[in-house]
C-alpha positions as CSV (number, residue, x, y, z in Angstrom):
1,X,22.6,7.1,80.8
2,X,24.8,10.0,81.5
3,X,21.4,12.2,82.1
4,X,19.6,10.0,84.0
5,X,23.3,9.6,86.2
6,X,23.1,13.4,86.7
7,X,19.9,13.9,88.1
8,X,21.0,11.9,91.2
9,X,18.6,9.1,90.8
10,X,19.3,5.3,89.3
11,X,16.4,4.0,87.4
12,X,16.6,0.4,87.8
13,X,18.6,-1.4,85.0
14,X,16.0,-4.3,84.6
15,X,13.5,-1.9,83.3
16,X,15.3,-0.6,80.0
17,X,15.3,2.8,79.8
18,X,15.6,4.4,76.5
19,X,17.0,8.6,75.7
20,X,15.8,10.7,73.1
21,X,13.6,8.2,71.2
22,X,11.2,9.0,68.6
23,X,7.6,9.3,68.9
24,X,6.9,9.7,65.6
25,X,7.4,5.7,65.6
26,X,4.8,4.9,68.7
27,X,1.9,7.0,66.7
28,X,-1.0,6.1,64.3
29,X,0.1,9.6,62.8
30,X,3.4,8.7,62.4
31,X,4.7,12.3,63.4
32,X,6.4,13.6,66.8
33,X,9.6,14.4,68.0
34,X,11.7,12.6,70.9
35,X,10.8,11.5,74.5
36,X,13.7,12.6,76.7
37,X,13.0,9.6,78.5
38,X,11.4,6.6,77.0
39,X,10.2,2.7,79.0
40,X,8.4,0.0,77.3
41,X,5.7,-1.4,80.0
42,X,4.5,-4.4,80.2
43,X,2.6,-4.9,83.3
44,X,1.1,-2.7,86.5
45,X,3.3,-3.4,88.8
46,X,6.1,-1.9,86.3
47,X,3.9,0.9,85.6
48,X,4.0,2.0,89.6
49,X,7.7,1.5,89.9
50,X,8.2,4.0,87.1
51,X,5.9,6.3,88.4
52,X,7.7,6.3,91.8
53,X,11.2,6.6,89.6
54,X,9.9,10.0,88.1
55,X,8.1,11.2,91.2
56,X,11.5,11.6,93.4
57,X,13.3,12.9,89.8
58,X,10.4,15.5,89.6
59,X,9.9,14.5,85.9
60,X,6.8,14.9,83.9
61,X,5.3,11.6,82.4
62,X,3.4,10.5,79.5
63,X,1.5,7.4,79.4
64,X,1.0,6.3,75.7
65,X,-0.6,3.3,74.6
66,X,-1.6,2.6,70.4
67,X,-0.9,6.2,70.0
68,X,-3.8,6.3,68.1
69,X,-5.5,9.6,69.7
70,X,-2.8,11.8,70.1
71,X,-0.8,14.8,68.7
72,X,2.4,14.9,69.6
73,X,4.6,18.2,68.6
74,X,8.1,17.6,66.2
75,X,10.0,19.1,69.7
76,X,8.5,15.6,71.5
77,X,8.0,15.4,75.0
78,X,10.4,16.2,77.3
79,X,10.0,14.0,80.2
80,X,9.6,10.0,80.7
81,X,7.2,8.4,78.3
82,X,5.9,5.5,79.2
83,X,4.6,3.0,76.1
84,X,2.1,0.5,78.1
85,X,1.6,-2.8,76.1
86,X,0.2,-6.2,76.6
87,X,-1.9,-7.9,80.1
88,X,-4.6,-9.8,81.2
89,X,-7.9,-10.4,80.5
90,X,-10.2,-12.2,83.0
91,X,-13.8,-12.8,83.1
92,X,-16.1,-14.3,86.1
93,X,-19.7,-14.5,86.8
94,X,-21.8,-11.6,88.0
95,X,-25.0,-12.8,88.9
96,X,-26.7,-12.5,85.2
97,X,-24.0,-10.6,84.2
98,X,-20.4,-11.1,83.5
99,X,-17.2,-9.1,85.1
100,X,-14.5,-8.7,82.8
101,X,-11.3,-7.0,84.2
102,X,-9.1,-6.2,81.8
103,X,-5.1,-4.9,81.7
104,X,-4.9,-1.3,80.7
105,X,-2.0,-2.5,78.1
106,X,-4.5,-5.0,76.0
107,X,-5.0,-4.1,72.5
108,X,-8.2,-2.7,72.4
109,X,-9.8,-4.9,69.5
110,X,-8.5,-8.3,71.4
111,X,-10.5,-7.4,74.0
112,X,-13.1,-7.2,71.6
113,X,-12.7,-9.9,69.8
114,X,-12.6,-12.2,72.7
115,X,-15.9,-10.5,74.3
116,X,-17.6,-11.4,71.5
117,X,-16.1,-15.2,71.0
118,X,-17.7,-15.8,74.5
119,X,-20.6,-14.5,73.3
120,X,-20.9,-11.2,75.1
121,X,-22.5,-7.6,74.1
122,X,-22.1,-4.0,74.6
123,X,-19.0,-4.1,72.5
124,X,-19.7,-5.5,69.4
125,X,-19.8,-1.8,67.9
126,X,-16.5,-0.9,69.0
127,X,-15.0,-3.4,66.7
128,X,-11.6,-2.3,65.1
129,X,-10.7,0.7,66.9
130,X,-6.8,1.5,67.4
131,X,-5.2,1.7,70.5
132,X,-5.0,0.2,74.3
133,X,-8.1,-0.5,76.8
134,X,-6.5,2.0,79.4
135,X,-7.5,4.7,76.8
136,X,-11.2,3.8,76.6
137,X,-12.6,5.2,79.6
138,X,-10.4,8.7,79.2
139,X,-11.9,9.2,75.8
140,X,-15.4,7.3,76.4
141,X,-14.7,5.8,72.7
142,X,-17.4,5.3,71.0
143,X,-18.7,4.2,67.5
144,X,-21.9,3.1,65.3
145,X,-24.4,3.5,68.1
146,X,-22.4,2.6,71.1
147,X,-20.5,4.3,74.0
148,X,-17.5,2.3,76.5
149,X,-19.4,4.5,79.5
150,X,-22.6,2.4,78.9
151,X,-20.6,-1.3,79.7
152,X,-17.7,0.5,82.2
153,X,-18.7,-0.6,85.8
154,X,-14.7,0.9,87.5
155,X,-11.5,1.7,86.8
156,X,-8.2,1.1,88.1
157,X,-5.9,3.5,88.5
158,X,-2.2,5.2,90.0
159,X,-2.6,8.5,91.6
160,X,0.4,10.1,89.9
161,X,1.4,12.3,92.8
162,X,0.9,9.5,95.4
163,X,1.7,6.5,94.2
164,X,-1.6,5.5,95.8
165,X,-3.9,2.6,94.0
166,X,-7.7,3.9,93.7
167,X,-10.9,1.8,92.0
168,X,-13.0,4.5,90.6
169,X,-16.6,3.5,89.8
170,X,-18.2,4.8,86.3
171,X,-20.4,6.9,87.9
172,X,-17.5,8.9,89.6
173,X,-15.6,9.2,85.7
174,X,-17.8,11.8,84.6
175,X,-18.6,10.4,81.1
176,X,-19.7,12.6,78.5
177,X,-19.3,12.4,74.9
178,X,-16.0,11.8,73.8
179,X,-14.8,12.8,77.0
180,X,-14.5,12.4,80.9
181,X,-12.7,13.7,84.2
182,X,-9.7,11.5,82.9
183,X,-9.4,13.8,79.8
184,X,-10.9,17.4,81.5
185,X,-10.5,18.0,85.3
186,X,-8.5,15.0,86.3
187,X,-6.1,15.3,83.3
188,X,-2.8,14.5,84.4
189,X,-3.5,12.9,88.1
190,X,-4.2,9.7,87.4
191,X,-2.5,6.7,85.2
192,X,-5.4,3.8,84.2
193,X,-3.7,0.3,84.8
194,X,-7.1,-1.7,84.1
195,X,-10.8,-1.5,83.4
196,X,-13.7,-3.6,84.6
197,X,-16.6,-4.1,82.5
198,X,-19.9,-5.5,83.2
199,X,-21.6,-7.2,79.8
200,X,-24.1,-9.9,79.3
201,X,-25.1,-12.9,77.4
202,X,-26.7,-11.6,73.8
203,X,-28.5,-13.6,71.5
204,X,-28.6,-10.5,69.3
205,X,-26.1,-7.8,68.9
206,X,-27.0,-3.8,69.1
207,X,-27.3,-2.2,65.1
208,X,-28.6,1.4,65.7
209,X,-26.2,3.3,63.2
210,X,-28.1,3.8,59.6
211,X,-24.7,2.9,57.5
212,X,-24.4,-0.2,59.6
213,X,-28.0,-1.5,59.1
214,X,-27.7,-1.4,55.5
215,X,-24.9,-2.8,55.6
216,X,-26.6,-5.9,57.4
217,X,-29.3,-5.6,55.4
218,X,-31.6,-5.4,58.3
219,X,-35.8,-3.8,57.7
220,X,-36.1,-0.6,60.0
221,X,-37.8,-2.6,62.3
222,X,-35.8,-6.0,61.8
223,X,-33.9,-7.7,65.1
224,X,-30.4,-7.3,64.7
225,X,-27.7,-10.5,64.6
226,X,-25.4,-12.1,67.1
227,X,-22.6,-9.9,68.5
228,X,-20.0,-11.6,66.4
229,X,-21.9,-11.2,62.9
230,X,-22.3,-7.2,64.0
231,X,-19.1,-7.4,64.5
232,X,-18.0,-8.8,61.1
233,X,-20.3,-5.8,59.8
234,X,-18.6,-2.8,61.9
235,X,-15.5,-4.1,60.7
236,X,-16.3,-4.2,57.1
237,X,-17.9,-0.5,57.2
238,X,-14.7,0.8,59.4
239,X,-12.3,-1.2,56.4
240,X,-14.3,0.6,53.6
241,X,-13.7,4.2,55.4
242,X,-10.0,3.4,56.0
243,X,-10.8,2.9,60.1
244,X,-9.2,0.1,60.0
245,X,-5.2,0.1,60.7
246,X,-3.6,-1.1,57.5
247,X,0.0,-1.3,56.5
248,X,-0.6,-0.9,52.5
249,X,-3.1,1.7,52.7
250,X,-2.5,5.0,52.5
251,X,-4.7,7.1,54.7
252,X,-3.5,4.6,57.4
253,X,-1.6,7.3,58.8
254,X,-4.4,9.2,60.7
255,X,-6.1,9.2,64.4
256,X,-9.6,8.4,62.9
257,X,-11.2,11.4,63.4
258,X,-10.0,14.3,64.0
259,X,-13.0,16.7,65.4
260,X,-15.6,15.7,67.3
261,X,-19.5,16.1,66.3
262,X,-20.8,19.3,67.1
263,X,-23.8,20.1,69.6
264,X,-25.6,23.3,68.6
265,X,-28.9,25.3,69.4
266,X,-32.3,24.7,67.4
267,X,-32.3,27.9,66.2
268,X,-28.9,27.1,65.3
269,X,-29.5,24.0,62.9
270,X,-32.3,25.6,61.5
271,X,-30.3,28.3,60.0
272,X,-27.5,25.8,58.5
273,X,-30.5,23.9,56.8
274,X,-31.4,27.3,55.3
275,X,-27.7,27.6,53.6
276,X,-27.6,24.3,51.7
277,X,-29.7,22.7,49.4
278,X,-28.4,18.9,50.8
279,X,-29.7,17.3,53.9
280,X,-28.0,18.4,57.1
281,X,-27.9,15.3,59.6
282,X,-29.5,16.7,62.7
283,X,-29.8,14.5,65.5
284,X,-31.7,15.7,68.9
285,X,-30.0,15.4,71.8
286,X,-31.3,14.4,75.4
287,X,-30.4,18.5,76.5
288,X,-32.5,19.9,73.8
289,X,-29.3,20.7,71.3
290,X,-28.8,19.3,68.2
291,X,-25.8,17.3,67.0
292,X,-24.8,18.0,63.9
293,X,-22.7,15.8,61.4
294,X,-18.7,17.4,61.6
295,X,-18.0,15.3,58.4
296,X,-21.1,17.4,56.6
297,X,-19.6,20.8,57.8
298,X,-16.7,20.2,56.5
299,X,-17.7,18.7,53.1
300,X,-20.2,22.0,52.6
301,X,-17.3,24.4,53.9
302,X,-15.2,23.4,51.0
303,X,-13.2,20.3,51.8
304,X,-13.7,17.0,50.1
305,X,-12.3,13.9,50.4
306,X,-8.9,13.6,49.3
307,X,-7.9,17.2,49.9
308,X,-4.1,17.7,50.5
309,X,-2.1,20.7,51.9
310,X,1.1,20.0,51.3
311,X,2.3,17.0,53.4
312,X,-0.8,16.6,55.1
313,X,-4.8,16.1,53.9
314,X,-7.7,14.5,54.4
315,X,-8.8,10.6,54.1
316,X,-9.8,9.7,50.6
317,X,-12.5,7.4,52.5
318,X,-13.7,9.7,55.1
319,X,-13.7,13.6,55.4
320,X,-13.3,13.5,59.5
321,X,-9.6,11.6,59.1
322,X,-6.9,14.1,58.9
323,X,-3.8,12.1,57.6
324,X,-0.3,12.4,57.0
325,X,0.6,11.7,53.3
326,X,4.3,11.2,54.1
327,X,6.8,13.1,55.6
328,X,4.1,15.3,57.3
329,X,4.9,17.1,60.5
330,X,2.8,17.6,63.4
331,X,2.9,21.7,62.0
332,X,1.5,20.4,58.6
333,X,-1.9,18.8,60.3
334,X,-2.5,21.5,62.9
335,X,-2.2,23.8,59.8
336,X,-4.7,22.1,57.8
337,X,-6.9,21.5,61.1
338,X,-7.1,25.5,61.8
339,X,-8.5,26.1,58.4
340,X,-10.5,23.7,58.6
341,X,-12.2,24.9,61.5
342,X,-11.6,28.2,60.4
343,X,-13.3,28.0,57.1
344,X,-16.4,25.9,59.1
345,X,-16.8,28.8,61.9
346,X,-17.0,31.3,59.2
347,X,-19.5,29.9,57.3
348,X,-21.6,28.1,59.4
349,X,-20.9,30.1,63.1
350,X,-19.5,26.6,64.3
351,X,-16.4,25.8,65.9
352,X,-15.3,21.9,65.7
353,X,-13.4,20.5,69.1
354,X,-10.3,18.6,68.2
355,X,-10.8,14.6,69.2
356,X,-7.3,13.7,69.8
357,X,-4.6,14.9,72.7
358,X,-2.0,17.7,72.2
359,X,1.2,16.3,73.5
360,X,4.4,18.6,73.7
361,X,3.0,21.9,72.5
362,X,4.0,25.4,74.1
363,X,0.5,26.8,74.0
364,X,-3.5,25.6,74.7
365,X,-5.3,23.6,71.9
366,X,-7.4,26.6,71.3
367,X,-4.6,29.2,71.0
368,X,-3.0,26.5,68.1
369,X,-6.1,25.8,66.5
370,X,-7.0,29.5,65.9
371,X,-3.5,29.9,64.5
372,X,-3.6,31.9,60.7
């Protein structure tokens, strides 16, 4: 601990501290260099001691939880990273409703799983996604039809500069697609240490998403099944598309997908419909764009399933999932990302917005993406 000795400050034994461990070990991609500092966390309370620990040391901190959303750089991160695991899930009445407050260290699909058991919606759809509750509401996951935002009611969190405990209500989190304040303008000031939900009693589960209906079988205008048997389905599509974390397949390596769905003009769609003789999935949106299919782009701008560059390629299963075929570095998928996007902005005048977070990197995500 000869580091930690030298900057004047005693982290407290009982908490484990860890130097120069690799990241490449806590992430779905399997790539990234060291944390100079590293803690395993396994409740709140934990979490706010840290924080206080690398508040008077003046050192940056990195909350990670499946590592499933996240680039980090081969240099690492070089500051205190902070790997939250396990909690609590508790559920009580809400008038028709039920509350359910969960720990921001669960595993995302037990909290699913159990949701559904009790018979509950609004989650059914979110089946099988990597990674911990406490990331949900900083990404507004979402998946076959269904959005977190739609079920978050508040969230928990640290104020990282503080120390100070705040309950911020959804309203107040800025949700947008694939996005809120916790990933734009609040980036950095707040730790989430748990999420409250507000879901209800569901005879029948929500099936919006095309692939997912057929899947069930279900008539265009059929009701849908319980929660737990849409379940069951999303997790049979996601397992078919390698979205499903497993050890002997070999897109596992990945964080799902990489760019986000594009939102475009009219006009805009119009004239990529011109430039293809297959059907462009065109979805209106509330704001008068159109979102378009990222997946599609990429196919038409020359990149199929399967495709490698050197140590790093795409899914086999599913265009969007950037993976590391073994040995990759975090150099090796940002240089297959920039020509993908590349290739997709020259042909079709659309750029594609990275999903995941940048950890560890000496310049903005645009700056790396537009890299030759």
């Amino acid at each position: 601990m000869a580091q930690v000795e030298a900057l004047g400050l005693e982290m407290p034994a009982r908490l484990g501290l860890v130097e120069n461990e690799p990241l490449a070990a806590h992430t779905t991609f399997e790539v990234g260099g060291p944390a100079r500092y590293f803690l395993h966390c396994g409740a709140a309370g934990q979490s706010e001691e840290l924080l206080q620990w690398a508040r008077r040391a003046e050192i940056p901190v990195l909350v990670l939880g499946g590592g499933s959303n996240v680039l980090i750089s081969d240099r690492g991160f070089d500051g205190l990273v902070v790997l939250m695991s396990g909690g609590s899930i508790e559920l009580a009445s809400c008038g028709e409703q039920v509350r359910v407050r969960v720990d921001a260290g669960v595993e995302w699909d037990a909290l699913v799983e159990r949701v559904v058991h009790e018979g509950l919606g609004g989650l059914e759809c979110l089946s099988g996604i990597p990674g911990r509750v406490g990331a949900a509401p900083i990404q507004n996951i979402g998946a076959y039809g269904q959005e977190v935002a739609e079920t978050i009611d508040g969230v928990q969190v640290v104020e990282r500069a503080t120390g100070q405990k705040r309950r911020i209500s959804a309203n107040q989190c800025g949700f947008g697609y694939r996005s809120s304040h916790f990933k734009g303008k609040w980036r950095d000031r707040f730790v989430v240490t748990g999420v409250e939900f507000l879901l209800s009693r569901a005879a029948m589960g929500r099936v919006t998403y095309p692939d997912l209906r057929r899947h069930l079988g279900l008539t265009p205008d059929g009701p849908a099944p319980g929660p737990l048997a849409v379940r069951d389905g999303v997790l049979a599509v996601r397992r078919a598309k390698s979205m499903v974390i497993d050890a002997g397949d070999p897109n596992r390596r990945s964080a799902g997908s990489f760019f986000t769905n594009p939102f475009v003009t009219i006009e805009t769609a119009a004239a990529i419909r011109r430039q293809s003789d297959r059907q462009l999935p065109a979805y209106p949106a509330a704001d008068g764009s159109v979102k378009l299919s990222a997946a599609w782009l990429i196919e038409e701008a020359g990149f199929t399933r399967g495709y490698e560059l050197g140590r790093a390629g795409l899914s086999s299963r599913h265009t969007l999932a950037l993976i590391n075929r073994g040995g990759a570095t975090a150099q090796d998928l940002l240089s297959l990302a920039a020509k993908i996007r590349r290739q997709v902005r020259e042909m079709f005048g659309v750029t594609l917005t990275p999903e995941p977070v940048f950890v560890g990197f000496d310049q903005p995500v645009e700056a790396l993406m537009d890299q030759d």
